[in-house]
N, C-alpha and C positions, 0 to 999 in steps of 0.2 A: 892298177892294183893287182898283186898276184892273188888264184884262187886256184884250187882243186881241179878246175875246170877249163882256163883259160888255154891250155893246151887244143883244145877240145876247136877253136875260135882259131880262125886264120888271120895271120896279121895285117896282109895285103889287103887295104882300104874297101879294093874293087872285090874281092874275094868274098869281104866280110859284109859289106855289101848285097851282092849274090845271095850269099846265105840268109841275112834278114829278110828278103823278096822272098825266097823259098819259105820262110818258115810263117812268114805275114798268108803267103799263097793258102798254103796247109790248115790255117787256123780260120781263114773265109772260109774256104771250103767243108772244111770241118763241121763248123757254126753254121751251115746251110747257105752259105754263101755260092757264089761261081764257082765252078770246078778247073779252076784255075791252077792250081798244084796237079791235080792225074791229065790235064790237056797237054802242060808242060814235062810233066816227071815221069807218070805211069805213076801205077798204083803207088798209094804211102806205103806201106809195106815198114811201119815206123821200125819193130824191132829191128827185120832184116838190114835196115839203113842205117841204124845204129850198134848194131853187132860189135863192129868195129872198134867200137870205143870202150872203155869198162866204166859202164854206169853204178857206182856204189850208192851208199847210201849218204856219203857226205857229199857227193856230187849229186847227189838229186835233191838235197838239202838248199846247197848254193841255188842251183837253179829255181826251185822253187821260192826261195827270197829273193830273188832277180825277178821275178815273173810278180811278187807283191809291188817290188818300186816301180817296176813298170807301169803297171794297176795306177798310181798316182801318177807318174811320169807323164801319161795320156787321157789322163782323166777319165779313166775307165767310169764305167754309169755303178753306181754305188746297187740300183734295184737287178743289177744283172752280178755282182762281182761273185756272189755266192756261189752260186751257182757253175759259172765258169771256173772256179777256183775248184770245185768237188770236180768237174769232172778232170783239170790238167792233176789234181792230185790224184787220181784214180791212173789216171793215163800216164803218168811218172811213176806210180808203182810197178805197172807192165812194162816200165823200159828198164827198169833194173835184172 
């Protein structure tokens, strides 16, 4: 499916791949999990990492409804969704 975004997404399996690890990594550690993304990455440093790319508002649109079917896709816990949802939409305002 084409999207605003898909650019954004490496085609190469092994790539994209990678990228899901790093962004799984960032969102444990985030969440108070392991610090598993700064042992591997070094600091997030999210905007400076995403500089690169032009985050608008219809691109943070898509992602944020990708980040809802996902939410179902894994059976995200319904008494936490709230909550994780206010903050990745706070933290997508700052990457625009």
């Amino acid at each position: 499916m084409d999207s605003c975004i898909g650019h954004l997404f490496p085609l190469a399996q092994e790539r994209r791949a990678a990228g899901v690890s790093r962004t799984a990594d960032f969102f444990i550690e985030a969440t108070g999990g392991p610090a598993r993304f700064t042992t591997s990455h070094g600091h997030t440093n999210l905007r400076t990492r995403h500089f690169l790319f032009t985050i608008d508002r219809a691109a943070r649109d898509v992602w944020l409804a990708q980040m809802l079917l996902t939410f179902d896709d894994i059976g995200f816990p319904d008494e936490f969704r709230l909550e994780f949802w206010n903050w990745i939409e706070a933290l997508s305002i700052r990457m625009r």
